[in-house]
Biopython code that builds the backbone (N, CA, C, O; Angstrom):
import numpy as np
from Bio.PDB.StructureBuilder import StructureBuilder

atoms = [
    (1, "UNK", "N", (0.821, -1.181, 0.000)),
    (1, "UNK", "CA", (0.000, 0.000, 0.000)),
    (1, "UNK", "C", (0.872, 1.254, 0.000)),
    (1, "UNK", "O", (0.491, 2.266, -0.589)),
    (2, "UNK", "N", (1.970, 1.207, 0.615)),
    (2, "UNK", "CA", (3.031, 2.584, 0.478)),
    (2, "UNK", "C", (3.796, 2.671, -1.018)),
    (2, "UNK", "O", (4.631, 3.513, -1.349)),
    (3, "UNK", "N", (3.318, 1.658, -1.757)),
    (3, "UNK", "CA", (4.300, 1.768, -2.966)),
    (3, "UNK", "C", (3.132, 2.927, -3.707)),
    (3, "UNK", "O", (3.528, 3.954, -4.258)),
    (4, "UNK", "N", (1.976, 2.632, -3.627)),
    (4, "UNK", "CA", (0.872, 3.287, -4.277)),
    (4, "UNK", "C", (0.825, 5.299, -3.775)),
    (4, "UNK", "O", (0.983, 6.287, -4.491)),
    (5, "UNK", "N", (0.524, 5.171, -2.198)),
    (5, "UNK", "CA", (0.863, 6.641, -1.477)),
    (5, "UNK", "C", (1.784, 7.113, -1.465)),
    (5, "UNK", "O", (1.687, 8.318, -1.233)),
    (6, "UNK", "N", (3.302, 6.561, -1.690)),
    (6, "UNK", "CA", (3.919, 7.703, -1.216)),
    (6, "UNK", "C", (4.412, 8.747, -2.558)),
    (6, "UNK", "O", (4.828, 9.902, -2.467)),
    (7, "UNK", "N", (4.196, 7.861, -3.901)),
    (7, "UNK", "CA", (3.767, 8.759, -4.999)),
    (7, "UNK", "C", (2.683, 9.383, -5.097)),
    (7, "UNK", "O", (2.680, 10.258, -5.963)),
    (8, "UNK", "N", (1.940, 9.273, -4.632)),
    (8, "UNK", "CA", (0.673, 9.908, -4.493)),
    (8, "UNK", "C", (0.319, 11.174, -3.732)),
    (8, "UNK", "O", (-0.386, 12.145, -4.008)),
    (9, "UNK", "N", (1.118, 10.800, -2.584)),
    (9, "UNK", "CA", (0.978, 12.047, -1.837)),
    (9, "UNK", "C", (2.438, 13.116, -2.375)),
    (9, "UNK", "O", (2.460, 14.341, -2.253)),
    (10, "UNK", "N", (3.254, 12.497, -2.808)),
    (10, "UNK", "CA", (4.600, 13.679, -3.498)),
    (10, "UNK", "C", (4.069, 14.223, -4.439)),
    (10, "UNK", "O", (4.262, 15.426, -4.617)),
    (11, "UNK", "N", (3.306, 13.530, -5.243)),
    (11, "UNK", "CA", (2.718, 14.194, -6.967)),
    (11, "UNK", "C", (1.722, 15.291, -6.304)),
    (11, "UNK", "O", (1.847, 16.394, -6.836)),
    (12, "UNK", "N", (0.870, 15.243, -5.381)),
    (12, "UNK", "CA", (-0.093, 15.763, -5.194)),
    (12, "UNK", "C", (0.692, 17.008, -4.147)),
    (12, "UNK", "O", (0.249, 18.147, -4.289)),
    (13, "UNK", "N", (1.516, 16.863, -3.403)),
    (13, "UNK", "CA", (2.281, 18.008, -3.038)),
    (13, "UNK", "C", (2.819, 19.349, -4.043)),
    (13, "UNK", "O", (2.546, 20.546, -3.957)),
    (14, "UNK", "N", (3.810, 18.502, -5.145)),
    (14, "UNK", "CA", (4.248, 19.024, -6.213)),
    (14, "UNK", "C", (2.800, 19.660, -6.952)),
    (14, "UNK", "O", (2.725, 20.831, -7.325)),
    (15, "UNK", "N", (1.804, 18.773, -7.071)),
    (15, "UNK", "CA", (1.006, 20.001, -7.852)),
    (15, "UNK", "C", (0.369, 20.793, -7.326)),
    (15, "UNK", "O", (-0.329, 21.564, -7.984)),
    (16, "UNK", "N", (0.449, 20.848, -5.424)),
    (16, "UNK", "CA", (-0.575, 22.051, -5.155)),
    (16, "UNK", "C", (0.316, 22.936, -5.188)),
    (16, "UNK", "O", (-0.033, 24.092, -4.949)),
    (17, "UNK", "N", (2.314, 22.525, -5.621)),
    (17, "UNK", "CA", (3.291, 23.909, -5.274)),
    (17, "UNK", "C", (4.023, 24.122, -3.645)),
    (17, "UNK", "O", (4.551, 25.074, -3.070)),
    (18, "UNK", "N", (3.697, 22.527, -3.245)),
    (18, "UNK", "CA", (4.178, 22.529, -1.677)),
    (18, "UNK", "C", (5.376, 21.971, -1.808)),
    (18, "UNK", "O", (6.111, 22.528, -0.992)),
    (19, "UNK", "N", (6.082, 20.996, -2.530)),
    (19, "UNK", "CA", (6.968, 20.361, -2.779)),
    (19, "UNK", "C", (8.027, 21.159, -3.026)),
    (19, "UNK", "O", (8.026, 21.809, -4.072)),
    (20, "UNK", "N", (9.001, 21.247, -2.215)),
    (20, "UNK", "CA", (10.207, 21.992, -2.339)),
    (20, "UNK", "C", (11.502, 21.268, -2.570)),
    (20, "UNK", "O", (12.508, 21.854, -2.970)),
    (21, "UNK", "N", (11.458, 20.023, -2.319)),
    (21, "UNK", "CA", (12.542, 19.561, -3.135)),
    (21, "UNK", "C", (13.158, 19.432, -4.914)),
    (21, "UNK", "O", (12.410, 20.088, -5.640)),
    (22, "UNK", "N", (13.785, 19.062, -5.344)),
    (22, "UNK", "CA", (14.043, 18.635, -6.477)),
    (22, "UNK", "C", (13.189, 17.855, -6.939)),
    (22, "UNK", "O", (12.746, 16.913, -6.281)),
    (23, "UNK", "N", (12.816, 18.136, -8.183)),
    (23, "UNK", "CA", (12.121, 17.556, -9.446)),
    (23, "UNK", "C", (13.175, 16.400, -9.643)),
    (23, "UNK", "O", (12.480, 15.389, -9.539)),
    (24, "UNK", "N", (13.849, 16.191, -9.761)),
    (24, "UNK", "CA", (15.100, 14.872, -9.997)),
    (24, "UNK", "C", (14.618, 13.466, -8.824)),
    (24, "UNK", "O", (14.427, 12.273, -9.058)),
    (25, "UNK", "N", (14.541, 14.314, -7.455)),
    (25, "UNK", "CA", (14.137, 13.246, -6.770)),
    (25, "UNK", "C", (12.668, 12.908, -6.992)),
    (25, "UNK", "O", (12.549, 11.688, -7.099)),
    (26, "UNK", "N", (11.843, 13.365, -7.068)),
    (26, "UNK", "CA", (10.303, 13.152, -7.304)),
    (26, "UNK", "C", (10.329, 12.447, -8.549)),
    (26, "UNK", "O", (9.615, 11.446, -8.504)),
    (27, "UNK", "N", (10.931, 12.631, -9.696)),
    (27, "UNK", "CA", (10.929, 11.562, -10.490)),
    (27, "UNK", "C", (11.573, 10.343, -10.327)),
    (27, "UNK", "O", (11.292, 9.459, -11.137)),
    (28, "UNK", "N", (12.865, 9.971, -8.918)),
    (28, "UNK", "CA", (12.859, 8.763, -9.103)),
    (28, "UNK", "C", (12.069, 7.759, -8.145)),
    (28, "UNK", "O", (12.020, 6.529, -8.167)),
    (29, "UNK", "N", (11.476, 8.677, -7.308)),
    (29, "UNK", "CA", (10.308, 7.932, -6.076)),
    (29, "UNK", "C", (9.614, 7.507, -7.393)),
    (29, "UNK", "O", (9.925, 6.476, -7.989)),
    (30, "UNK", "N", (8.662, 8.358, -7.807)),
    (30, "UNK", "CA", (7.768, 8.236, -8.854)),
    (30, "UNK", "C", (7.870, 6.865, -9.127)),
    (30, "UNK", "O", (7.169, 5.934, -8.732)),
    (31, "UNK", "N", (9.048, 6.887, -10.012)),
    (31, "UNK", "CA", (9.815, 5.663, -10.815)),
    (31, "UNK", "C", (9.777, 4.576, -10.639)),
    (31, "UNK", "O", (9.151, 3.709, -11.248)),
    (32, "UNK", "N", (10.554, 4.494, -9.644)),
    (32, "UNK", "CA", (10.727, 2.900, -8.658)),
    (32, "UNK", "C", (9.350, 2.551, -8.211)),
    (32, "UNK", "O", (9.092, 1.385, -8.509)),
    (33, "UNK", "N", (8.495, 3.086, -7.673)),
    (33, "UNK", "CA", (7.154, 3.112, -6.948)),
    (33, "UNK", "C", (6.419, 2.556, -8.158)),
    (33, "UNK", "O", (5.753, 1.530, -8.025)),
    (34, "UNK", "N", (6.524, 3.331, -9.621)),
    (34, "UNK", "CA", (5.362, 2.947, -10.495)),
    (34, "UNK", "C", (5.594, 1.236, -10.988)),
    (34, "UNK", "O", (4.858, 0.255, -11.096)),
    (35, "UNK", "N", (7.218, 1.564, -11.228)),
    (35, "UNK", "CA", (7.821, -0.005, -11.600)),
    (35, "UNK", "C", (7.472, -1.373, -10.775)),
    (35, "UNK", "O", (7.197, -2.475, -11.248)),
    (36, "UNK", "N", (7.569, -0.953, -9.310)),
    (36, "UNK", "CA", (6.664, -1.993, -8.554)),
    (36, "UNK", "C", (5.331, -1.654, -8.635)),
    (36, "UNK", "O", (4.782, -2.658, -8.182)),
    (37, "UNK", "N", (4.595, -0.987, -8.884)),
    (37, "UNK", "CA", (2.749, -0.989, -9.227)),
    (37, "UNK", "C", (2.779, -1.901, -10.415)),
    (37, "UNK", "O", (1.966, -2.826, -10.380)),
    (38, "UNK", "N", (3.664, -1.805, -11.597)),
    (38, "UNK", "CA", (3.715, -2.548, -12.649)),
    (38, "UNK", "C", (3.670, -4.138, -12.388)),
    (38, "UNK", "O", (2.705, -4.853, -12.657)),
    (39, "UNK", "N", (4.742, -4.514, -11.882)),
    (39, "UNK", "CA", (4.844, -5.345, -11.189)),
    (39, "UNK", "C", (3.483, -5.858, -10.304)),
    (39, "UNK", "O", (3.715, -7.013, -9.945)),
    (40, "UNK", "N", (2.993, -5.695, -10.127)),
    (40, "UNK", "CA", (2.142, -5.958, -8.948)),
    (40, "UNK", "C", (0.851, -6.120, -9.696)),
    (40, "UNK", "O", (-0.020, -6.920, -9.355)),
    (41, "UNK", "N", (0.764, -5.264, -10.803)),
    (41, "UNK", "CA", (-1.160, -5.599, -10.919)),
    (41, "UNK", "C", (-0.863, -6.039, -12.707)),
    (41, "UNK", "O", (-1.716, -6.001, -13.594)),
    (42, "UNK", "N", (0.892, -6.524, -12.888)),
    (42, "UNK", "CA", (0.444, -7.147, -14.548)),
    (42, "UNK", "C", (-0.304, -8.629, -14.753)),
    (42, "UNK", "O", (-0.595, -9.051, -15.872)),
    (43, "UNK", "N", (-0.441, -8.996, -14.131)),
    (43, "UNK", "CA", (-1.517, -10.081, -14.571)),
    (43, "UNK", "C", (-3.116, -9.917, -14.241)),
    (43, "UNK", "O", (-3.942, -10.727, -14.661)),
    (44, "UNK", "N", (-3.532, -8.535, -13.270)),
    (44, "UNK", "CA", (-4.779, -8.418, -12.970)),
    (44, "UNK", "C", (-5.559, -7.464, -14.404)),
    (44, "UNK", "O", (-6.682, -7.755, -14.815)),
    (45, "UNK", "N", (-4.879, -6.549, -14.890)),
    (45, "UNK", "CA", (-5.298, -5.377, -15.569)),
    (45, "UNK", "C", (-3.977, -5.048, -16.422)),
    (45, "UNK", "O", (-2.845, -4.849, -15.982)),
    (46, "UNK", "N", (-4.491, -5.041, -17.990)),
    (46, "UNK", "CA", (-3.626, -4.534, -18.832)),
    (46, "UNK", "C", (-3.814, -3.126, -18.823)),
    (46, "UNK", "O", (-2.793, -2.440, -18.773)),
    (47, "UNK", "N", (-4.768, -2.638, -18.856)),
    (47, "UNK", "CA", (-5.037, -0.928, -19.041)),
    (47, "UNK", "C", (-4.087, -0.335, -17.926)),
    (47, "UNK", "O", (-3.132, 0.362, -18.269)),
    (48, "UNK", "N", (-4.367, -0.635, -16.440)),
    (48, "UNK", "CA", (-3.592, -0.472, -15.626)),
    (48, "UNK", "C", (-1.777, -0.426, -15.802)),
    (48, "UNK", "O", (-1.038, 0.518, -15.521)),
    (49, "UNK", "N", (-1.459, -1.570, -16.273)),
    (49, "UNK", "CA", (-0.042, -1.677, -16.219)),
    (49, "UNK", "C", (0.239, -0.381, -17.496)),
    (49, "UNK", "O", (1.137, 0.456, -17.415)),
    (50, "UNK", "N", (-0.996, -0.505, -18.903)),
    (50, "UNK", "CA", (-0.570, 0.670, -19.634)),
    (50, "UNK", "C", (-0.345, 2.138, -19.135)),
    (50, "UNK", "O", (0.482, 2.947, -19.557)),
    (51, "UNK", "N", (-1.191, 2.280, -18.225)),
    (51, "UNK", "CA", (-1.531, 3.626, -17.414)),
    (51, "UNK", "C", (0.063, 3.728, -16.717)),
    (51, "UNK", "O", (0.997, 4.447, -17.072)),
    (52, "UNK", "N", (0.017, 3.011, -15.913)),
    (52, "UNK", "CA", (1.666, 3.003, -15.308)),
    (52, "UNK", "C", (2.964, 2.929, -16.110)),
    (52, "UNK", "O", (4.035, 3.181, -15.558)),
    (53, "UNK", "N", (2.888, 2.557, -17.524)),
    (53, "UNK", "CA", (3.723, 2.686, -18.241)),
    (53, "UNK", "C", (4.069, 4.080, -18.866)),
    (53, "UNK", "O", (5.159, 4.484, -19.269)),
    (54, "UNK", "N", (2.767, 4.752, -18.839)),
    (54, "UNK", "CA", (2.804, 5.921, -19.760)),
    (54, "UNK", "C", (3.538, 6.596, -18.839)),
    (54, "UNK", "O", (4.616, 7.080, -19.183)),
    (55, "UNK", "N", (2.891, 6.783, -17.032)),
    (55, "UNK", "CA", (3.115, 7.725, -15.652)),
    (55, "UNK", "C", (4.907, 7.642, -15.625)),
    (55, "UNK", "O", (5.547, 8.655, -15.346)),
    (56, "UNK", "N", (5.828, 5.892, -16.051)),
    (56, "UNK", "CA", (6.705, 5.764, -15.969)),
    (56, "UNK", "C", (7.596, 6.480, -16.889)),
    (56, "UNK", "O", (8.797, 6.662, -16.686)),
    (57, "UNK", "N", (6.645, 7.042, -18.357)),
    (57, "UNK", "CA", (7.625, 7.522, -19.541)),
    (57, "UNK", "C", (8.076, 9.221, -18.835)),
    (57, "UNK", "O", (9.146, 9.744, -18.523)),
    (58, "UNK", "N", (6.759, 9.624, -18.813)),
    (58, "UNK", "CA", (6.459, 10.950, -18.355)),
    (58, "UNK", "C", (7.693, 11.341, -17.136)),
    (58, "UNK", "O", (8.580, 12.193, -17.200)),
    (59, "UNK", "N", (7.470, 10.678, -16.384)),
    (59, "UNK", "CA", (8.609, 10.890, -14.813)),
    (59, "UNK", "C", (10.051, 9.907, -15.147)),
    (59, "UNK", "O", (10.752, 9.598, -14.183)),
    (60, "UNK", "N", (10.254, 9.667, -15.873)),
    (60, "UNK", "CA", (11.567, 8.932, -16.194)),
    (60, "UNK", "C", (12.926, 10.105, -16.013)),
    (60, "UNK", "O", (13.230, 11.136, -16.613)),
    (61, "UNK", "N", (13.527, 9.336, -14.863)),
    (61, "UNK", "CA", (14.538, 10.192, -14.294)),
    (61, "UNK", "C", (15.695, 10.268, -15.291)),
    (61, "UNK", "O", (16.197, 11.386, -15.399)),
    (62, "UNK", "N", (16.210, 9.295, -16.035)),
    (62, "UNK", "CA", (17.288, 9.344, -16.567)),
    (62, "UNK", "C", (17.402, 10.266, -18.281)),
    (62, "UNK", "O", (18.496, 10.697, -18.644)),
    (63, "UNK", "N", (16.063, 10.461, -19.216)),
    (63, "UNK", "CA", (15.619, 10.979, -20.080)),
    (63, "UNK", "C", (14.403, 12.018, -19.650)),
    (63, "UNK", "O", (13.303, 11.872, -20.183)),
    (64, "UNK", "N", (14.603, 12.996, -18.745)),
    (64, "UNK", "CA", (13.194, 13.590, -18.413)),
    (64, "UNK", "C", (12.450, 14.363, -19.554)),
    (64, "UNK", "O", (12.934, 14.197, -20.674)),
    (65, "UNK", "N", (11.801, 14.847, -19.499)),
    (65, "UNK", "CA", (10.731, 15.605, -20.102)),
    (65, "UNK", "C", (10.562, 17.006, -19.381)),
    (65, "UNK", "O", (10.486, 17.215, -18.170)),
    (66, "UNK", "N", (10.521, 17.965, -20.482)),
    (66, "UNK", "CA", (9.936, 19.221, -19.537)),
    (66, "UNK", "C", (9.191, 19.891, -20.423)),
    (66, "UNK", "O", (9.264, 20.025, -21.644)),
    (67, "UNK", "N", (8.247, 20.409, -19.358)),
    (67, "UNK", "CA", (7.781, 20.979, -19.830)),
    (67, "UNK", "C", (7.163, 22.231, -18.688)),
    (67, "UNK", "O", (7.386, 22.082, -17.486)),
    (68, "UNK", "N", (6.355, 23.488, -19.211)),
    (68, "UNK", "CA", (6.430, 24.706, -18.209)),
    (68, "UNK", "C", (5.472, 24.118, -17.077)),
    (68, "UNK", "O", (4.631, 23.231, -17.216)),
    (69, "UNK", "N", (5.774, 24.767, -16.020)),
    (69, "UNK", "CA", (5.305, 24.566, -14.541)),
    (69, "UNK", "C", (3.696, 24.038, -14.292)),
    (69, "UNK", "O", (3.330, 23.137, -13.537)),
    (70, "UNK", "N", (3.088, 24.664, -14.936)),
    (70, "UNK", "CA", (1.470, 25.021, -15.018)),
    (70, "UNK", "C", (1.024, 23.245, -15.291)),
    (70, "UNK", "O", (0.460, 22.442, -14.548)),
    (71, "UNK", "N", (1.625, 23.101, -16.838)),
    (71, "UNK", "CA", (1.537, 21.966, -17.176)),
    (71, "UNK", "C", (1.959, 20.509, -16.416)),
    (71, "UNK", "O", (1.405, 19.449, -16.125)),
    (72, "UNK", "N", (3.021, 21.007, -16.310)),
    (72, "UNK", "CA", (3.703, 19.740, -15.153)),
    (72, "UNK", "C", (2.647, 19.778, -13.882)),
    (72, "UNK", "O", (2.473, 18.668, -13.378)),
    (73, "UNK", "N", (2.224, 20.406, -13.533)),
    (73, "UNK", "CA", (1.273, 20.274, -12.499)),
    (73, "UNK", "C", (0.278, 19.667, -12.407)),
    (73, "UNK", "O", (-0.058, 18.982, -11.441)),
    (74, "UNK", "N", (-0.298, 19.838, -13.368)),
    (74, "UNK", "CA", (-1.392, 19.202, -14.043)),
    (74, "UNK", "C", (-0.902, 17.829, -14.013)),
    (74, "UNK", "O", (-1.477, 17.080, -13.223)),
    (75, "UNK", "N", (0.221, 17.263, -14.845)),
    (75, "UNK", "CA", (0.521, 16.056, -15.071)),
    (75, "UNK", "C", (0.684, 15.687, -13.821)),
    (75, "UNK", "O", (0.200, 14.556, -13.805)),
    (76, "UNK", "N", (1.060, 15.928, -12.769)),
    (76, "UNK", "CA", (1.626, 15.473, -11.388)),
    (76, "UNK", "C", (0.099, 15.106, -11.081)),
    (76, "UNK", "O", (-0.139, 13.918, -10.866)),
    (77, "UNK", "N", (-1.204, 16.242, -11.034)),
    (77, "UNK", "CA", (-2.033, 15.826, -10.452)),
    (77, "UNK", "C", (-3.004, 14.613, -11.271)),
    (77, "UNK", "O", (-3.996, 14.051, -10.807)),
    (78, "UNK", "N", (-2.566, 14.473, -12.225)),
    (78, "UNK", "CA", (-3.206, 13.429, -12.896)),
    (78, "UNK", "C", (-2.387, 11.936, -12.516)),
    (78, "UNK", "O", (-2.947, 10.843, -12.442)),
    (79, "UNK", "N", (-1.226, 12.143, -12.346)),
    (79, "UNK", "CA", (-0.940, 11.148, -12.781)),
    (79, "UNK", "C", (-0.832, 10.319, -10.961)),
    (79, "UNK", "O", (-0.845, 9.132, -10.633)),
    (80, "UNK", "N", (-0.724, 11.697, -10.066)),
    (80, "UNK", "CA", (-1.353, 11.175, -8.661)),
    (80, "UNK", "C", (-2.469, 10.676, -8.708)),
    (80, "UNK", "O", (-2.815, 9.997, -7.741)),
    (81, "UNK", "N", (-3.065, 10.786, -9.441)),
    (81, "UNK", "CA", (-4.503, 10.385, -9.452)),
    (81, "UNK", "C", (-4.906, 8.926, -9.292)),
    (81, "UNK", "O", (-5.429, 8.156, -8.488)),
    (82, "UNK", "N", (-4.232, 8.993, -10.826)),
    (82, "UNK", "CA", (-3.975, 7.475, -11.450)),
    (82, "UNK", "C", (-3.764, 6.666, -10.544)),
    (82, "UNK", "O", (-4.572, 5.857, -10.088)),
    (83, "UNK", "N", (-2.384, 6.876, -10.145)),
    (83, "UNK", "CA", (-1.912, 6.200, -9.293)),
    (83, "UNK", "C", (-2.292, 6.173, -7.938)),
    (83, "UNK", "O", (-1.560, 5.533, -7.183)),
    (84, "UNK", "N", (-3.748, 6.998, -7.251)),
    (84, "UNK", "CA", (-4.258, 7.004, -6.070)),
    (84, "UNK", "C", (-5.416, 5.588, -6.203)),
    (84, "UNK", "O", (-5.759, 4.752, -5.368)),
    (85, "UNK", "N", (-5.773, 5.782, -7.562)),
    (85, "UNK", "CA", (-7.063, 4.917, -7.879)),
    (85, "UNK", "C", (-6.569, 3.554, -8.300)),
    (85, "UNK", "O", (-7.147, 2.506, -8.012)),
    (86, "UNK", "N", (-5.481, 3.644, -8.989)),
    (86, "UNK", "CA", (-4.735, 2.251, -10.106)),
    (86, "UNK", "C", (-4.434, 1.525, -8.743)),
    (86, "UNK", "O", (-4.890, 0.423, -8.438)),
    (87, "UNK", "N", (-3.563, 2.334, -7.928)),
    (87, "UNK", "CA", (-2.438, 1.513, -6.987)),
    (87, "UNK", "C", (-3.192, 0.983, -5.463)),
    (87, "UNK", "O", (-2.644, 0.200, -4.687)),
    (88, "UNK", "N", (-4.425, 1.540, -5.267)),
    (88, "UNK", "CA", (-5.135, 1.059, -4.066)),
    (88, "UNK", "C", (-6.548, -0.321, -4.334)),
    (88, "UNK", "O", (-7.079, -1.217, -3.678)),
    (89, "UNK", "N", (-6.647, 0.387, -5.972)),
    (89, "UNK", "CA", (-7.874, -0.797, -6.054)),
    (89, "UNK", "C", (-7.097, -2.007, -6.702)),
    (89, "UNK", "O", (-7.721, -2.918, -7.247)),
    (90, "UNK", "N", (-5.689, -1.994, -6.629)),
    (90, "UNK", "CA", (-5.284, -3.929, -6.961)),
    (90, "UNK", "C", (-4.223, -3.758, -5.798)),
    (90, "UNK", "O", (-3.112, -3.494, -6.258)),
    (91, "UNK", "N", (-4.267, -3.845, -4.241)),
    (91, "UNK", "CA", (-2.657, -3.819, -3.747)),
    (91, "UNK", "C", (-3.874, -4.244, -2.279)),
    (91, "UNK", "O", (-3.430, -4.455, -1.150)),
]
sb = StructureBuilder()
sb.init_structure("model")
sb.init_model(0)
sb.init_chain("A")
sb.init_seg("    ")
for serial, (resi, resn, name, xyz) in enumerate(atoms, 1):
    if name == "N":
        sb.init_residue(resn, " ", resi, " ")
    sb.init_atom(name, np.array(xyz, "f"), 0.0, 1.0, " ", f" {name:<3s}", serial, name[0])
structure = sb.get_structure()
């Protein structure tokens, strides 16, 4: 159940603008966290593991993505989302 929250509650920090650490580290919690959600619900739900694949492209620490603040926020709160709903209803 902490693999699911504790991305959940960082993404959702980062998008209300509370998150004061590095963007570097939030993408590799993200990371590792989504990679075990993957892990965990690929034989229950393909959509799911797709959903976590995409959350994994998006926050990928080693090739990131940027894009302006507003937007990234958005993505943080979506993709907390995802991962509030994906990672509690199979764990």
């Amino acid at each position: 159940m902490a693999v699911a929250l504790l991305p959940t509650v960082i993404l959702f920090l980062a998008a209300a603008g509370m998150w004061r650490a590095h963007l570097y580290e939030l993408r590799w919690v993200v990371s590792i966290c989504v990679v075990a959600l993957c892990v965990a619900v690929r034989r229950d739900s393909l959509l799911w593991v797709a959903i976590f694949v995409a959350i994994l492209i998006l926050f990928n620490p080693l090739h990131p993505f940027y894009f302006p603040r507003s937007t990234m926020r958005l993505i943080e709160f979506l993709a907390g989302l995802c991962l509030l709903v994906g990672g509690l209803s199979h764990l």
